[in-house]
C-alpha positions as CSV (number, residue, x, y, z in Angstrom):
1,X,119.7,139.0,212.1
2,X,120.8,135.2,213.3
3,X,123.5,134.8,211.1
4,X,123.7,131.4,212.1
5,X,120.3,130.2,210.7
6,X,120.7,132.0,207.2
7,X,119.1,129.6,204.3
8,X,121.4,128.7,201.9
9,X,120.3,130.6,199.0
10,X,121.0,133.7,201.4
11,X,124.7,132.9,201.7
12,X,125.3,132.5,198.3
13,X,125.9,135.6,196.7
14,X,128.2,137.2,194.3
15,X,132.1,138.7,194.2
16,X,132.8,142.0,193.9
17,X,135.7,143.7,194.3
18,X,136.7,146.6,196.8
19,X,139.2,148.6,198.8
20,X,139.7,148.8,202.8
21,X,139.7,152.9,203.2
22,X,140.4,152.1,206.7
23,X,137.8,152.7,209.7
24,X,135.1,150.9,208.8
25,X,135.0,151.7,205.3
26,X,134.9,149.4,202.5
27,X,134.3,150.6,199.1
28,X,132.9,148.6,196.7
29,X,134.5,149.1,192.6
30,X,131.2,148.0,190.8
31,X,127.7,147.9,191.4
32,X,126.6,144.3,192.9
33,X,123.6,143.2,191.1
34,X,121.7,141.7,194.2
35,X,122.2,144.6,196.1
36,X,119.5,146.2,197.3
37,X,119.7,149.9,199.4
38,X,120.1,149.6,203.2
39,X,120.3,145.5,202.6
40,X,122.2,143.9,205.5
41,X,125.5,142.0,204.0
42,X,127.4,139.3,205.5
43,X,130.6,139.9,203.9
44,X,133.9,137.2,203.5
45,X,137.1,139.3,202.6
46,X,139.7,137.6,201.1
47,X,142.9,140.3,201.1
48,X,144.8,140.5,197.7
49,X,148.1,140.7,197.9
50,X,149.7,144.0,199.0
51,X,151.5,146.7,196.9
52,X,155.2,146.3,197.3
53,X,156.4,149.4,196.4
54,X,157.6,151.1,199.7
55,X,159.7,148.2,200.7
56,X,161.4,147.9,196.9
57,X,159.4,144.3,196.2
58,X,157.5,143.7,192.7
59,X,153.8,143.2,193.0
60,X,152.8,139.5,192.5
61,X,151.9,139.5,188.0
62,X,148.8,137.8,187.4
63,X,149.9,134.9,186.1
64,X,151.9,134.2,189.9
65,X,148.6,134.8,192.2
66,X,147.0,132.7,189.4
67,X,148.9,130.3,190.4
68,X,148.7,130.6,193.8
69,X,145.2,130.4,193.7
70,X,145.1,127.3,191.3
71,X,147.6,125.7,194.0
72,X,144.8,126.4,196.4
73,X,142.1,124.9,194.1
74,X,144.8,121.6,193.7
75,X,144.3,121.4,197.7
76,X,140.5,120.7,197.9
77,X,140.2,118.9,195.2
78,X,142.9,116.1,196.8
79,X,141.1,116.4,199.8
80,X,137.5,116.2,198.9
81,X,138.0,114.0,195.5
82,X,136.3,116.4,193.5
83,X,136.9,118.8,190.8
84,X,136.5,122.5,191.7
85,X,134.2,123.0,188.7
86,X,132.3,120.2,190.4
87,X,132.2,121.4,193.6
88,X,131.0,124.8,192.7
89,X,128.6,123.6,190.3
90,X,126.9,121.2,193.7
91,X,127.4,123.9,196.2
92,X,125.8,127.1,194.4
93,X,123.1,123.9,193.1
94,X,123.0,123.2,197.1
95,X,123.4,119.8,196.6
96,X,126.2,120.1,198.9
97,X,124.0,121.7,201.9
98,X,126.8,122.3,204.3
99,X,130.1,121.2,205.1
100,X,133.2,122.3,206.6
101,X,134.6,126.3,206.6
102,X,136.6,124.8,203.9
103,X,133.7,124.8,201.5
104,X,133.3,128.7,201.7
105,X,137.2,129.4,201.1
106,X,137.1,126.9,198.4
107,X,134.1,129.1,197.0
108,X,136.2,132.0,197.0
109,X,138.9,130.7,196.1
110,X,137.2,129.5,192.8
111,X,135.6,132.9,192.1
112,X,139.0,134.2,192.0
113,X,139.8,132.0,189.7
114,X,136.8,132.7,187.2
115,X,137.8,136.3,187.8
116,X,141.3,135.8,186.7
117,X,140.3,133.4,183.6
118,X,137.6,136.2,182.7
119,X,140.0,139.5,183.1
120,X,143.1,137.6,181.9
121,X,142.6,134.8,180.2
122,X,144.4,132.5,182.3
123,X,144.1,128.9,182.6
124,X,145.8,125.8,184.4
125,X,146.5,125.1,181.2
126,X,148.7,128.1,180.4
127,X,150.1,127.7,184.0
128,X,151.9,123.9,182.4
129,X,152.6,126.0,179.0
130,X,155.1,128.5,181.2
């Protein structure tokens, strides 16, 4: 498969979480819903951060990656003068055909934070409240 000359419906797909067993193997915690047997997957990992344990650190809480991730979000939106919610509401649209790497991070970047408003009720909001 030309990976290069993927449509854009193709590319844009859905995020599901899943753990690195180590050589080669990536196992998936749910059941993607486009996912088809045998289908060939172009796959963007985005590492969370590690477990501290060994070394005597805390593991990041939610509401600290939250924020990390909303810091991110802050980023684009200076630089392209754009709300994330507008951005991702253009590119999964494809009104915004293509563009830099950038948009793709910034993709992920706002799934994550759906995920964490979804599985912990964060918001930027709560993020000014603390």
């Amino acid at each position: 498969m030309d990976y290069n000359n993927l449509e854009r419906r193709e590319m844009i797909g859905e995020s599901v979480m899943a753990v690195y067993e180590g050589k080669g193997v990536i196992r998936l915690r749910e059941q993607p819903v486009q996912l088809q047997e045998d289908q060939e997957l172009l796959i963007t990992i985005v590492p969370l951060p590690k477990k501290r344990e060994a070394t005597g650190e805390t593991r990041p809480s939610p509401e600290e990656y939250f924020h990390q991730i909303v810091n991110g979000l802050h980023r684009y939106e200076q630089k392209y003068r754009m709300t994330s919610e507008e951005f991702y509401r253009r590119f999964q649209s494809g009104d915004i055909q293509e563009g830099p790497f950038d948009y793709f991070d910034w993709r992920v970047l706002y799934d994550g934070y759906r995920y964490m408003q979804d599985h912990f009720g964060l918001s930027r909001e709560s993020l000014s409240d603390a």
